[in-house]
C-alpha positions as CSV (number, residue, x, y, z in Angstrom):
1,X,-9.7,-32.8,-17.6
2,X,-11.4,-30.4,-20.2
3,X,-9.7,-28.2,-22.0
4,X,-11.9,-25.2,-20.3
5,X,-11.0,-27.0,-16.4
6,X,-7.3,-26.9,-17.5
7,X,-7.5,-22.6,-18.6
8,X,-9.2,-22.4,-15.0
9,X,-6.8,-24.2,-13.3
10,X,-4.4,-22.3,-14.9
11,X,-5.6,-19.0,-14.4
12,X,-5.9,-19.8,-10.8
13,X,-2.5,-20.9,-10.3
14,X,-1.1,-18.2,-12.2
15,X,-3.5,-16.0,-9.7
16,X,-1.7,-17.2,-6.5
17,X,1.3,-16.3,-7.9
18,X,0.7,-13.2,-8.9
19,X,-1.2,-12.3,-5.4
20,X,2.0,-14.0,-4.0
21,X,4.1,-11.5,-6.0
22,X,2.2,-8.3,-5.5
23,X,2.4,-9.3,-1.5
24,X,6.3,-9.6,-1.5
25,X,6.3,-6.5,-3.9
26,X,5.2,-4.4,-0.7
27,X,2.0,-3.3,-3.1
28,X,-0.7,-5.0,-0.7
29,X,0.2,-2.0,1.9
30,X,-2.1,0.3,2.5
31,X,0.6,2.7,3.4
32,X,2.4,1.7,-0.1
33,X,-0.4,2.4,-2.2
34,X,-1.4,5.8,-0.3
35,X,2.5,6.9,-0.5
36,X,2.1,6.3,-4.4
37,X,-1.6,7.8,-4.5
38,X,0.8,11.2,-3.0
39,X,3.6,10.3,-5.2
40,X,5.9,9.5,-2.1
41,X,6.7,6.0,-2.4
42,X,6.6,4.4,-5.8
43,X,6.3,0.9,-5.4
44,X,3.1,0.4,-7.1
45,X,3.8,2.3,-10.5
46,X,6.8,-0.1,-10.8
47,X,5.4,-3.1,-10.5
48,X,2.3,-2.1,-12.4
49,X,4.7,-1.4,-15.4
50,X,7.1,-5.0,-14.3
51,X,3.9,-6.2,-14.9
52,X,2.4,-4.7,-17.9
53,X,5.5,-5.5,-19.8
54,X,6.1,-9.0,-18.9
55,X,2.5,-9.3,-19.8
56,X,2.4,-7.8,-23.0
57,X,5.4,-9.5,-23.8
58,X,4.1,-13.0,-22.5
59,X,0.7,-13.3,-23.3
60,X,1.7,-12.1,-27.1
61,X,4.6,-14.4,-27.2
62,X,2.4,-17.3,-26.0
63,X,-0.2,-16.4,-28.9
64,X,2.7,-16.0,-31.5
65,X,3.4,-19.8,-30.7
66,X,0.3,-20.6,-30.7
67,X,-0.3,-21.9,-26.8
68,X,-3.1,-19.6,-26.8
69,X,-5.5,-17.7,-28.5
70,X,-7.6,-14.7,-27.3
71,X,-9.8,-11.8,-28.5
72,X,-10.1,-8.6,-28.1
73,X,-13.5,-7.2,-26.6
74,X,-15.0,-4.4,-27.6
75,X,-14.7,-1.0,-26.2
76,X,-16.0,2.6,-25.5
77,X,-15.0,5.7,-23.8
78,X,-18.0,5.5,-21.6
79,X,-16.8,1.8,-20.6
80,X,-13.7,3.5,-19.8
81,X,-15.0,6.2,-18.2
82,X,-17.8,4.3,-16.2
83,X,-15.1,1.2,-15.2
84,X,-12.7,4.1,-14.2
85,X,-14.8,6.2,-12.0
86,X,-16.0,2.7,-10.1
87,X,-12.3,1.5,-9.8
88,X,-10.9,5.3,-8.4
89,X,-14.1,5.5,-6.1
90,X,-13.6,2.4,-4.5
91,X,-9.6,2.4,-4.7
92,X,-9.8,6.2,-2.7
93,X,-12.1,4.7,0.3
94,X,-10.1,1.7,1.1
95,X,-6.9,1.8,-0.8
96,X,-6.6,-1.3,-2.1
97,X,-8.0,-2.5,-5.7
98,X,-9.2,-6.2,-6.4
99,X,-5.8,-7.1,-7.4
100,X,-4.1,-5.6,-4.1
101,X,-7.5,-6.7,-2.2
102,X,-7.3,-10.6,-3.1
103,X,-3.3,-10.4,-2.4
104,X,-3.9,-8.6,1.3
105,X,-6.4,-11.1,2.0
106,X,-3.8,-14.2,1.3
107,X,-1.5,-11.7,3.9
108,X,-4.2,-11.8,6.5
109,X,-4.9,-8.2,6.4
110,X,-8.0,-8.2,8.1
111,X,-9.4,-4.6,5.9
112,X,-8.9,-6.1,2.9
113,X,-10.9,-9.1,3.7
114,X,-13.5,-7.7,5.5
115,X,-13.8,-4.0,3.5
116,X,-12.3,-5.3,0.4
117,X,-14.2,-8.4,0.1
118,X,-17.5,-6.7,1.1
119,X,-16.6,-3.8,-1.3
120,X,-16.0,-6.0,-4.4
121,X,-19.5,-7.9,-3.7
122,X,-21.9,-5.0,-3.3
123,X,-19.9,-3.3,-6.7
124,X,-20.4,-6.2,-8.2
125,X,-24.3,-6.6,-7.3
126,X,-24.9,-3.2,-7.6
127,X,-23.1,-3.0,-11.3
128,X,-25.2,-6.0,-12.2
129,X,-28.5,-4.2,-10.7
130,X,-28.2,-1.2,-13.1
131,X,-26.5,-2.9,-16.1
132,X,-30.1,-3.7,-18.0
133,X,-30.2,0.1,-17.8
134,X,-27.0,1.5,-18.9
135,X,-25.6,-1.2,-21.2
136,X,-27.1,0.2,-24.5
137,X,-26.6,4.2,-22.7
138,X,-23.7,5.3,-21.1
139,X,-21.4,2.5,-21.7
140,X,-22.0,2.5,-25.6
141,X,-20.7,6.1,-26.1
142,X,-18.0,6.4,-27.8
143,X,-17.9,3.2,-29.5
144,X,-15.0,2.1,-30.7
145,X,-15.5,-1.7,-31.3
146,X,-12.0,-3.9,-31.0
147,X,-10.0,-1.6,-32.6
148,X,-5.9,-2.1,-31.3
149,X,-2.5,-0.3,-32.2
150,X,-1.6,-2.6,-34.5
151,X,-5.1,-2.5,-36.3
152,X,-5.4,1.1,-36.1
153,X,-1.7,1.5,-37.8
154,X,-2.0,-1.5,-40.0
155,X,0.9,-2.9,-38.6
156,X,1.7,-6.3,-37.3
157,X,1.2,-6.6,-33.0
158,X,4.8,-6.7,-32.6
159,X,5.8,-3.3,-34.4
160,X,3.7,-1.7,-31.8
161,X,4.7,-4.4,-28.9
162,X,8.8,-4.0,-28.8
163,X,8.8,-0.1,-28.9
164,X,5.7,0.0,-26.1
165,X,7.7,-2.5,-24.1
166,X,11.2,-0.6,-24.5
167,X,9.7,3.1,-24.1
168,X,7.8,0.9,-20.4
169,X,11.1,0.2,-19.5
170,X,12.5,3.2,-19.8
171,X,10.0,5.1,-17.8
172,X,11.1,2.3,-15.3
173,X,14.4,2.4,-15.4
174,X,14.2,6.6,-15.7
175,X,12.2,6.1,-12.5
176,X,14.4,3.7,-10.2
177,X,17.5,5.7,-11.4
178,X,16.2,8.9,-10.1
179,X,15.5,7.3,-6.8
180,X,11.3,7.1,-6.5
């Protein structure tokens, strides 16, 4: 097995779990992720930030010790702003985003896999349709290459990492304790 089939195989495992996760988190509801869209229920903000900081904390860990290595892409507020305004336009007429979508889908949730599925494809084909155009436009503004925390402080990743990942779990504990 290549070393490339053996990242795939890996990514997709991790996937399922991770679909299998969000599912037993409650987060592939539709009526989960509307109550947090009217800050009712707040299921999804917490795992969202169980799973930024395990994340962070994992995927820099498994750098640090050399298991794997990865780069930072380059960026721009009009990415951001572009990628945003897709992902809140398609999360506010269904209710789900890909992450929630593939994970309804594996619960049988007949929305997500019609919808969702159909959804994903036609973003996906129409992004690809107009990217020729807007690649060197829009998405450029606001360049600001692969610039990070810890590059932008001159500071090594886990100055920045520890406190991000302690002030995260704050916000979650501060949120569970008052009941959300």
């Amino acid at each position: 097995m290549t070393k490339k089939s053996k990242e795939l195989l890996w990514g997709f495992v991790f996937g399922i779990l991770f679909g299998f996760l969000l599912h037993k988190g409650g987060v592939t509801s539709y009526d989960v992720i509307v109550g947090q869209l009217l800050l009712t229920d707040f299921t999804v903000i917490k795992i969202i930030l169980t799973a930024v900081i395990t994340g962070m904390l994992g995927i820099h860990l498994m750098r640090h010790l050399g298991w794997l290595q990865f780069s930072v892409k380059p960026g721009s507020w009009g990415k951001n702003a572009v990628g945003g305004l897709i992902f809140g336009v398609g999360f506010a007429l269904l209710g789900y985003c890909p992450g929630t979508i593939a994970g309804a889908i594996g619960g049988g949730q007949l929305d997500a896999l019609i919808s969702g599925l159909a959804g994903i494809i036609l973003g996906s084909w129409l992004f690809a349709l107009v990217y020729p155009r807007v690649r060197s436009g829009i998405l450029m503004k606001g360049d600001f290459g692969d610039l990070t925390l810890p590059k932008l402080f001159k500071v090594n990743e886990w100055v920045v990492i520890i406190p991000f990942a302690a002030l995260l779990s704050l916000v979650l504990y501060l949120i569970e304790r008052a009941g959300l």
